[in-house]
N, C-alpha and C positions, 0 to 999 in steps of 0.2 A: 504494500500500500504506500502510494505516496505521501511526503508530506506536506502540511496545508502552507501555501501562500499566503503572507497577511503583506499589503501595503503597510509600508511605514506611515506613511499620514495616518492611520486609524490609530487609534490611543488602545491600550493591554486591556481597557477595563472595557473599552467597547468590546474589543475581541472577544473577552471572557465572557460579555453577558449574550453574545451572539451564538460562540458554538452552547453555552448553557442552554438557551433556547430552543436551538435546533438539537437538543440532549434530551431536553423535555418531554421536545412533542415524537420523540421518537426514531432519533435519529442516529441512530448506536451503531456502534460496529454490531457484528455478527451476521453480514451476507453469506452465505455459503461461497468458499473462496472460488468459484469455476465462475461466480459471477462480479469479481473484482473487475475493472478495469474499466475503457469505453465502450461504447455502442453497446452495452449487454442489457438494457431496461426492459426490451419486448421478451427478450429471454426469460430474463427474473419475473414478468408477469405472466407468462405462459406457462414457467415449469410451475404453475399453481394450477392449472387449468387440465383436466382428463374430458376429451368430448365424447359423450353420449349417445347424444342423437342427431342429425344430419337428415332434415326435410325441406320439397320447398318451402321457403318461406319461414320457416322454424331449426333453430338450433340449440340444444341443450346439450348445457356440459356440468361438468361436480369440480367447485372451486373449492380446496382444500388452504383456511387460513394457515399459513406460516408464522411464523416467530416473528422474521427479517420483513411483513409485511404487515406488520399491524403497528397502531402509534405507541404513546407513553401508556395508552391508559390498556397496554393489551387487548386492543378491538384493531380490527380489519383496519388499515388505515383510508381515509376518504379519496386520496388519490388515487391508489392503488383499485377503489371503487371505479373511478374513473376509467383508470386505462385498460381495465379489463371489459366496461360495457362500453366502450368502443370498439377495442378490439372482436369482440363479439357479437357485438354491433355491424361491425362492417362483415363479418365471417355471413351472419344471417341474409343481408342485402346482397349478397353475392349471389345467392343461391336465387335468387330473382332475377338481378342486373346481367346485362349480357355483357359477356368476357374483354370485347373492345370498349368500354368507358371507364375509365377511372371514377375512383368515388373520392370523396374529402368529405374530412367533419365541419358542417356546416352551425350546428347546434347540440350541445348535450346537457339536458338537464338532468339533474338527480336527485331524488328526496330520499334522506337519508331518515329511516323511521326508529330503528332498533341497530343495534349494534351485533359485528357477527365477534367472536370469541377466536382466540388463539386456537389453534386443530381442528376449529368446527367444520363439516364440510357443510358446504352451502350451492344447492340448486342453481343454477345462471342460465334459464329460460329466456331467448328473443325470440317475436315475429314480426314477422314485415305488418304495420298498419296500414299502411299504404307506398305503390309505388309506382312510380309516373315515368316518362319521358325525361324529368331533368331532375326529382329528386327522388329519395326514398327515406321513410319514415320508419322506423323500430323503436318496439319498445323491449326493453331487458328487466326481468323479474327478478330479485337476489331471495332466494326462501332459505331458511334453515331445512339438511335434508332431514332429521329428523323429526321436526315439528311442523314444516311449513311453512312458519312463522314470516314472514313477508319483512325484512330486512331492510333493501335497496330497492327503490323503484324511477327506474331508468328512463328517457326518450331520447333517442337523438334522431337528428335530421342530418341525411345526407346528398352530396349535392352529383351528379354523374356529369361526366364528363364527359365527351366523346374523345379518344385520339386523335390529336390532329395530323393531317395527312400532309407533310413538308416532300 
């Protein structure tokens, strides 16, 4: 691991109350080490992800909380919410969208209702709500698998693209 850069303009004491902060909300060592380094973030979000099921329009997979992904307060961390109902997000719109258009996140909201637990596996249900000529709609379910319990509740909007032909 390397080690951190600080400008000298910034003062010891700001420094210190900055990594405390980002200490706080969960920001600790303990990555599994195959995931040190750059470019490795879709990695570390997918090795939590086993897919299930694969339909039009519909994709289910079993999100198993990590350690390295959850914040201070030992729950699923809220970004980590993020970059998985996209990523899954866009996995479901595929199964719609035809192979030559690229897609982009255009809108993701989330409401974050209950919190998922360190090991908990957790259901991550998308379907296509709607989808057009220029964009498509999904929504993503986050359930606890053993209870159900409705966790995350996801929408994003994506925008398709066509390849342009140079």
């Amino acid at each position: 691991m390397t080690e951190t850069v600080v400008s000298k303009e910034i003062p010891p004491e700001t420094v210190k109350r900055v990594t405390g902060f980002i200490t706080r909300c969960g920001g600790v060592p303990g990555f599994p080490e195959k995931y040190e380094g750059q470019g490795i973030s879709s990695d570390l979000i997918r090795s939590l992800l086993k897919v299930q099921h694969i339909h039009r329009g519909r994709v289910t997979c079993i999100l198993t909380v990590k350690p390295y992904a959850c914040n201070a307060y030992n729950t699923f961390h809220g970004g980590a919410v993020g970059s998985i109902a996209e990523m899954v997000g866009i996995a479901c719109a595929r199964t719609v969208v035809k192979k030559d258009k690229e897609l982009f996140l255009g809108e993701l909201s989330i409401s974050y209702l209950a919190a998922a637990v360190s090991q908990a596996e957790v259901i991550v249900d998308a379907s296509v709500v709607r989808s057009g000529r220029n964009l498509t709609v999904v929504a993503i379910e986050f359930k606890l698998k053993d209870s159900e319990r409705l966790n995350y509740l996801c929408r994003a909007t994506f925008y398709n693209m066509p390849v342009a032909s140079l």
